[in-house]
mmCIF file of the C-alpha atoms, coordinates in Angstrom:
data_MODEL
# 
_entry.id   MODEL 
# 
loop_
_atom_site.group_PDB 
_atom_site.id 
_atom_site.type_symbol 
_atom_site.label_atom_id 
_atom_site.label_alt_id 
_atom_site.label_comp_id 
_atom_site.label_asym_id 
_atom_site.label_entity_id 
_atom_site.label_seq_id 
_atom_site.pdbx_PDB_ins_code 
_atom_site.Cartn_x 
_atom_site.Cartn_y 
_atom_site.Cartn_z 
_atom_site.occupancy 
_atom_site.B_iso_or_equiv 
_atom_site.pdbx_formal_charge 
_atom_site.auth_seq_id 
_atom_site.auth_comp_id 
_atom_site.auth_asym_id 
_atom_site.auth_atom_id 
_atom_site.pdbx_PDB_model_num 
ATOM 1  C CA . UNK A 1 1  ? 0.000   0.000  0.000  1.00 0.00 ? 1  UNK A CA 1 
ATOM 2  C CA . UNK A 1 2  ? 1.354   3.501  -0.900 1.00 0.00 ? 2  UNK A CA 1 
ATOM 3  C CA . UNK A 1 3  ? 1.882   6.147  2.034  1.00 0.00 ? 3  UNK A CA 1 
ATOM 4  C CA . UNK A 1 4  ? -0.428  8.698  1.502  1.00 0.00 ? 4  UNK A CA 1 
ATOM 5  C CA . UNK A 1 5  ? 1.192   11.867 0.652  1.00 0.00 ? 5  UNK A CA 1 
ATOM 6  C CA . UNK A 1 6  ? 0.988   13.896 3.696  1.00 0.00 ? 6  UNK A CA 1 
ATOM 7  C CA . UNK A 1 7  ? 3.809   12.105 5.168  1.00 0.00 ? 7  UNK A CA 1 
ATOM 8  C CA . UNK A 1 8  ? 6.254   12.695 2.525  1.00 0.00 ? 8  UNK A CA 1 
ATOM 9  C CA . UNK A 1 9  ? 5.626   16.559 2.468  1.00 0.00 ? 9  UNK A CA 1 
ATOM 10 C CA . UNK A 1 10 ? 7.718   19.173 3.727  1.00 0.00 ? 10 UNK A CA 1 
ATOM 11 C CA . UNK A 1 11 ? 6.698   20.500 7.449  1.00 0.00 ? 11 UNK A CA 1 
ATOM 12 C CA . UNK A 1 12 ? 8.323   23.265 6.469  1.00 0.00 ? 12 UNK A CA 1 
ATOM 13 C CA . UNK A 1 13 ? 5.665   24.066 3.514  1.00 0.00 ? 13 UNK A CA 1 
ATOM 14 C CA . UNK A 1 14 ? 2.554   23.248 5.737  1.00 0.00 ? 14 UNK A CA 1 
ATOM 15 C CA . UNK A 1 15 ? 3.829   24.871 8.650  1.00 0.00 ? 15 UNK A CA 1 
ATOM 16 C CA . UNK A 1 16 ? 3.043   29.006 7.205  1.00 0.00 ? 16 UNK A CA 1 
ATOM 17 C CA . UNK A 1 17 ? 0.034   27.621 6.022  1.00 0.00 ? 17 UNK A CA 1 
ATOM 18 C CA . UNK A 1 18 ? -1.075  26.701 9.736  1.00 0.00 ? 18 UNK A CA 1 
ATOM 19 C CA . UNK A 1 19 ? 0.135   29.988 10.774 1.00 0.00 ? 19 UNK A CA 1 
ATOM 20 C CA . UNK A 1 20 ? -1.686  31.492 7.982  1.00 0.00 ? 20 UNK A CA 1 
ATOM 21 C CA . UNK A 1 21 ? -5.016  29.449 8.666  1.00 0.00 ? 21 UNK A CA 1 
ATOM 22 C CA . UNK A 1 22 ? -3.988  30.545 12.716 1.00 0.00 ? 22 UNK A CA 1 
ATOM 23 C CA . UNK A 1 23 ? -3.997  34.288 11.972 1.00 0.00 ? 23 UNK A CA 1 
ATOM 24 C CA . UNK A 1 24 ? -7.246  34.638 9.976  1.00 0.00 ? 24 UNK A CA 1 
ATOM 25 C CA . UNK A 1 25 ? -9.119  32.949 12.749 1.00 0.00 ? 25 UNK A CA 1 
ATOM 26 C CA . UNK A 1 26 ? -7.474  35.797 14.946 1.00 0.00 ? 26 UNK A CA 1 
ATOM 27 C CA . UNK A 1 27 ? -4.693  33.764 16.715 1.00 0.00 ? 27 UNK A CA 1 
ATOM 28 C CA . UNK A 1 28 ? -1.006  33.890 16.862 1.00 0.00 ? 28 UNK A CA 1 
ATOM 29 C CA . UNK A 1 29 ? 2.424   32.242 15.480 1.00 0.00 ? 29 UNK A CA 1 
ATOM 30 C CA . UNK A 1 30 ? 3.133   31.758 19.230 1.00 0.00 ? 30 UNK A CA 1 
ATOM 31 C CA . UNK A 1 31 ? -0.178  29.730 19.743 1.00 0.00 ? 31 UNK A CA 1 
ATOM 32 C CA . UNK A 1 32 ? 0.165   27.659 16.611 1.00 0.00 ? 32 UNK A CA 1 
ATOM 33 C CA . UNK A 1 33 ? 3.754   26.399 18.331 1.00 0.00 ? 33 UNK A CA 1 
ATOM 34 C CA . UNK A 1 34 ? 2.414   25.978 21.481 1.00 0.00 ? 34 UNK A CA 1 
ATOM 35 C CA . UNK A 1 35 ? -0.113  23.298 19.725 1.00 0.00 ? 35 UNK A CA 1 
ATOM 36 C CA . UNK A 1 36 ? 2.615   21.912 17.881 1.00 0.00 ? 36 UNK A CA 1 
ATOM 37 C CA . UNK A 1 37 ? 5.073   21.020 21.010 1.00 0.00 ? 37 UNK A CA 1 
ATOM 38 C CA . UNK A 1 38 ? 1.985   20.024 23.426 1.00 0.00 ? 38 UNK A CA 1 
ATOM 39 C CA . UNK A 1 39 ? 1.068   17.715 20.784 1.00 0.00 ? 39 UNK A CA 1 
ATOM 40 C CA . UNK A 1 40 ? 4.960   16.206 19.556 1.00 0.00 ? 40 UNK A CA 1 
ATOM 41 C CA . UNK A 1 41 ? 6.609   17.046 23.228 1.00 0.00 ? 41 UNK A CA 1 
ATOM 42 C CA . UNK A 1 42 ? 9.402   19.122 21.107 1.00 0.00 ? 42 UNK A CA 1 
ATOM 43 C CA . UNK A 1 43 ? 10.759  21.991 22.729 1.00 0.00 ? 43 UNK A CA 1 
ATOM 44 C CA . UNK A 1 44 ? 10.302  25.342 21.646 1.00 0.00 ? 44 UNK A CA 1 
ATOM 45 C CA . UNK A 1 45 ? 13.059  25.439 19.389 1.00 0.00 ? 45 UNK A CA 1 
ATOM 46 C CA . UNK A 1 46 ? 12.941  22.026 17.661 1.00 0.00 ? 46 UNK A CA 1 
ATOM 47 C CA . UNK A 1 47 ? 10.071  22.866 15.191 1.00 0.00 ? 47 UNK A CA 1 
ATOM 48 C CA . UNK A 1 48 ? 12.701  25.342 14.102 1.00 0.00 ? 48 UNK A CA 1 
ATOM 49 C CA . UNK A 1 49 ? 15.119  23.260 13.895 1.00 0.00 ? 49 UNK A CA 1 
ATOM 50 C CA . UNK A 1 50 ? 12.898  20.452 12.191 1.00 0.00 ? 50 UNK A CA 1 
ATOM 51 C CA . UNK A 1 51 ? 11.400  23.524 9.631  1.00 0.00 ? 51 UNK A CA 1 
ATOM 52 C CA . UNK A 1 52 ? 15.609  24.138 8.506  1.00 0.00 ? 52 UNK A CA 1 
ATOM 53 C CA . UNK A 1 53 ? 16.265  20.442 7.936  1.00 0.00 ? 53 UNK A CA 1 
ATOM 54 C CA . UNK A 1 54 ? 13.060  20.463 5.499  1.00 0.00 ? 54 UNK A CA 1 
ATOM 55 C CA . UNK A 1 55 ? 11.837  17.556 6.992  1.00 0.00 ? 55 UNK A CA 1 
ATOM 56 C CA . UNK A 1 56 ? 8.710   15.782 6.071  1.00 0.00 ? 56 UNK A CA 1 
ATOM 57 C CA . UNK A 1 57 ? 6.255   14.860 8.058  1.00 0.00 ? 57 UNK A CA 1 
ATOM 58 C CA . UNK A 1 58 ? 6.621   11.366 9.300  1.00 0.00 ? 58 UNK A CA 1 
ATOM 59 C CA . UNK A 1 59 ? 9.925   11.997 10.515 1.00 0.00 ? 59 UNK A CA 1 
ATOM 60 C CA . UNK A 1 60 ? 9.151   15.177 12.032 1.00 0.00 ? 60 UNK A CA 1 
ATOM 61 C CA . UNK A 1 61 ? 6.180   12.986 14.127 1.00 0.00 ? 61 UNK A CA 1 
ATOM 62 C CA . UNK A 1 62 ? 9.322   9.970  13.722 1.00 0.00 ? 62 UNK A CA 1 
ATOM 63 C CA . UNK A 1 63 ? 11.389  11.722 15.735 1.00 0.00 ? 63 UNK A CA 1 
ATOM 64 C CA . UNK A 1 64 ? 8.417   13.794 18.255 1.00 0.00 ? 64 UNK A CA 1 
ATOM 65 C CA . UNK A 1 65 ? 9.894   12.988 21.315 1.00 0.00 ? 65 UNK A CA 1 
ATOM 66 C CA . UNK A 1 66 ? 6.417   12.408 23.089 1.00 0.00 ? 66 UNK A CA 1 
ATOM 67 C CA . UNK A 1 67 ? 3.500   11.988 21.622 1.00 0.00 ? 67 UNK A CA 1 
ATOM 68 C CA . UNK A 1 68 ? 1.116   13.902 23.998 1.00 0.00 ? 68 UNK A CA 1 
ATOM 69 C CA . UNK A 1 69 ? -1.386  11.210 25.501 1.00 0.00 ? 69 UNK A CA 1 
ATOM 70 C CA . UNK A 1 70 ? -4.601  13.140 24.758 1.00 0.00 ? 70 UNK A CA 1 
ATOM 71 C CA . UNK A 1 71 ? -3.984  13.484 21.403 1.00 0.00 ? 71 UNK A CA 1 
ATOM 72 C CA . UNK A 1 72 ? -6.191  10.955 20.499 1.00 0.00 ? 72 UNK A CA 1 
ATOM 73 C CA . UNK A 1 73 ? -9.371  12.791 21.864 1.00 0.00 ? 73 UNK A CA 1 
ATOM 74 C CA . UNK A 1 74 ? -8.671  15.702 19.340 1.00 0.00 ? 74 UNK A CA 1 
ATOM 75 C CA . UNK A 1 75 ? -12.389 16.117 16.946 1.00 0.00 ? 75 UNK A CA 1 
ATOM 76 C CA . UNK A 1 76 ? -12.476 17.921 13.706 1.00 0.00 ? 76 UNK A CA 1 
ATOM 77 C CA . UNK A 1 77 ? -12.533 18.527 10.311 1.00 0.00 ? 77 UNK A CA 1 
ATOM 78 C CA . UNK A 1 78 ? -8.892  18.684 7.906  1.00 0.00 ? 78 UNK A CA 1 
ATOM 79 C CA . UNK A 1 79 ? -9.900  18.920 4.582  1.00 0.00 ? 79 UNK A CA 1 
ATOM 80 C CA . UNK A 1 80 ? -12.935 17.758 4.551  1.00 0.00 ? 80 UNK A CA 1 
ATOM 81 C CA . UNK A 1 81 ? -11.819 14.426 6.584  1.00 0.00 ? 81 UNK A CA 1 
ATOM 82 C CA . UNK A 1 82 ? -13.047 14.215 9.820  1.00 0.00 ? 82 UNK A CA 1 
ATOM 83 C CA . UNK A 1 83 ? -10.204 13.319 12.408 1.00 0.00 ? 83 UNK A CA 1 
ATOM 84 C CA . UNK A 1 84 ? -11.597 10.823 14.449 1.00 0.00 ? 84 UNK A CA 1 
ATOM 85 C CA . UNK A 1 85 ? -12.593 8.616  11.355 1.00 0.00 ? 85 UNK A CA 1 
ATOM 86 C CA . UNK A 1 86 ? -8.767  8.271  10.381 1.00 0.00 ? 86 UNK A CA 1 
ATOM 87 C CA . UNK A 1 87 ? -7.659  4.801  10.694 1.00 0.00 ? 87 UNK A CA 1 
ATOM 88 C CA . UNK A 1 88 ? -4.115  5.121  10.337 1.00 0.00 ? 88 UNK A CA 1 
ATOM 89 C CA . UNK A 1 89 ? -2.680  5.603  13.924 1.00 0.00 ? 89 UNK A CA 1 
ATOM 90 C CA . UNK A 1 90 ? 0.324   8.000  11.945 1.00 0.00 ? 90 UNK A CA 1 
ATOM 91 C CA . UNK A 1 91 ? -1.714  9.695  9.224  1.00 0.00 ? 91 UNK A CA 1 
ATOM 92 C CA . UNK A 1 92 ? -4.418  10.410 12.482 1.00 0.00 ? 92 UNK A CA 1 
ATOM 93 C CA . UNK A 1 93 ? -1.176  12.013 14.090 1.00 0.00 ? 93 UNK A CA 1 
ATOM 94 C CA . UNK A 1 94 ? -0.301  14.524 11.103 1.00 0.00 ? 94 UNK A CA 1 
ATOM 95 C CA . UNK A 1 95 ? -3.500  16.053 10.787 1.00 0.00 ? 95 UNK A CA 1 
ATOM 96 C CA . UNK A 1 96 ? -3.691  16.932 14.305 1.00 0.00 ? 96 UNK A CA 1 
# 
């Protein structure tokens, strides 16, 4: 079976569009990384670092260093797929 693309695409190119997405609903930069490192356990600094390297996105969840524990109680709609119908335990964890 083929990975689905998401995990072969550059953080780094999804990660202004969150901000982007962040902004228009009225929030901040700041809060977007604040979701990101309660939800991978990185520090501040490591989405940085993980943006530079251009890495996709199953290593960047690869190498998360904890996966936060509630993560799997996180509802919604990514485009157009509703997150708590995603089978694949990975593919759930990039579009949270």
């Amino acid at each position: 079976m083929a990975k689905h693309r998401i995990f072969t695409t550059d953080f780094s190119t999804v990660y202004p569009l969150y901000v982007k997405k962040a902004e228009r609903k009225l929030r901040t930069q700041a809060e977007v990384d604040q979701i990101i490192c309660w939800l991978t356990g990185y520090s501040q600094a490591e989405p940085e670092r993980q943006i530079a390297r251009r890495c996709d996105f199953e290593t960047f969840f690869a190498e998360a260093p904890a996966i936060h524990p509630n993560a799997s109680l996180i509802k919604g709609v990514v485009c157009g797929v509703r997150v708590e119908e995603i089978e694949d335990p990975q593919c759930k964890r990039s579009a949270t």
